[in-house]
N, C-alpha and C positions, 0 to 999 in steps of 0.2 A: 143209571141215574145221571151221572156223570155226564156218558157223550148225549143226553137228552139236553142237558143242560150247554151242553156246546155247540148244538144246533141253536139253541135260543138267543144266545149269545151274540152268536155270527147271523141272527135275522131271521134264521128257518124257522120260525115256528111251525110251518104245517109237519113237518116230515116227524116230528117228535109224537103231535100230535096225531097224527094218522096210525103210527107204530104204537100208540099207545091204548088204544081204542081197537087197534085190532087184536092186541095181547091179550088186555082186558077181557073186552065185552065178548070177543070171538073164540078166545083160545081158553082163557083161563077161565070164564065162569062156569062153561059150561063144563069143560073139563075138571072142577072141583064138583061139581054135581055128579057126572057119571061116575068119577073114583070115588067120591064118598057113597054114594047110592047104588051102583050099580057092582060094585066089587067089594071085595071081602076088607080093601083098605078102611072105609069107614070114615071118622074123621082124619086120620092118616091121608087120604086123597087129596084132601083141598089143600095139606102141605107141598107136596108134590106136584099138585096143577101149578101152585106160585110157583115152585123151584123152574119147573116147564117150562112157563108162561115167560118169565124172569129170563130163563135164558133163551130163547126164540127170539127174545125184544133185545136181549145184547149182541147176538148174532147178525141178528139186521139192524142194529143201527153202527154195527162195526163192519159193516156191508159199506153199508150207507157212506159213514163218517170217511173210510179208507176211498171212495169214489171222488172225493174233492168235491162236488158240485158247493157244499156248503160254500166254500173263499169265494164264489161268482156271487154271494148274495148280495141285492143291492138296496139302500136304503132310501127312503123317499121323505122327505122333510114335510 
């Protein structure tokens, strides 16, 4: 939540937004669907898709954040 917020910061909005949509909508609902419905987790699943999902999205924005690209962003009045 943090470096989402240190993208926004320094300008990037897409790059938060992109990671953020693909956690979501890609990784994480459907993966609380299959663990809760498809395995013996139940609603235990959909804890665990978050934890997942959660950490996928810190992974790649501490991908991201450690590249530098954000300090080139430039602002337009």
């Amino acid at each position: 939540m943090v470096l989402s917020q240190a993208f926004n910061g320094a300008g990037n909005t897409r790059t938060p937004l992109v990671i953020n949509v693909i956690c979501f909508w890609i990784i994480e609902i459907p993966l609380a669907y299959v663990l809760s419905q498809k395995t013996p987790l139940q609603a235990n699943g959909v804890y665990f898709s978050i934890a997942i999902a959660e950490s996928i999205r810190t992974v790649m924005l501490i991908y991201l954040f450690r590249q530098g690209k954000w300090k080139k962003a430039q602002f337009y009045p």
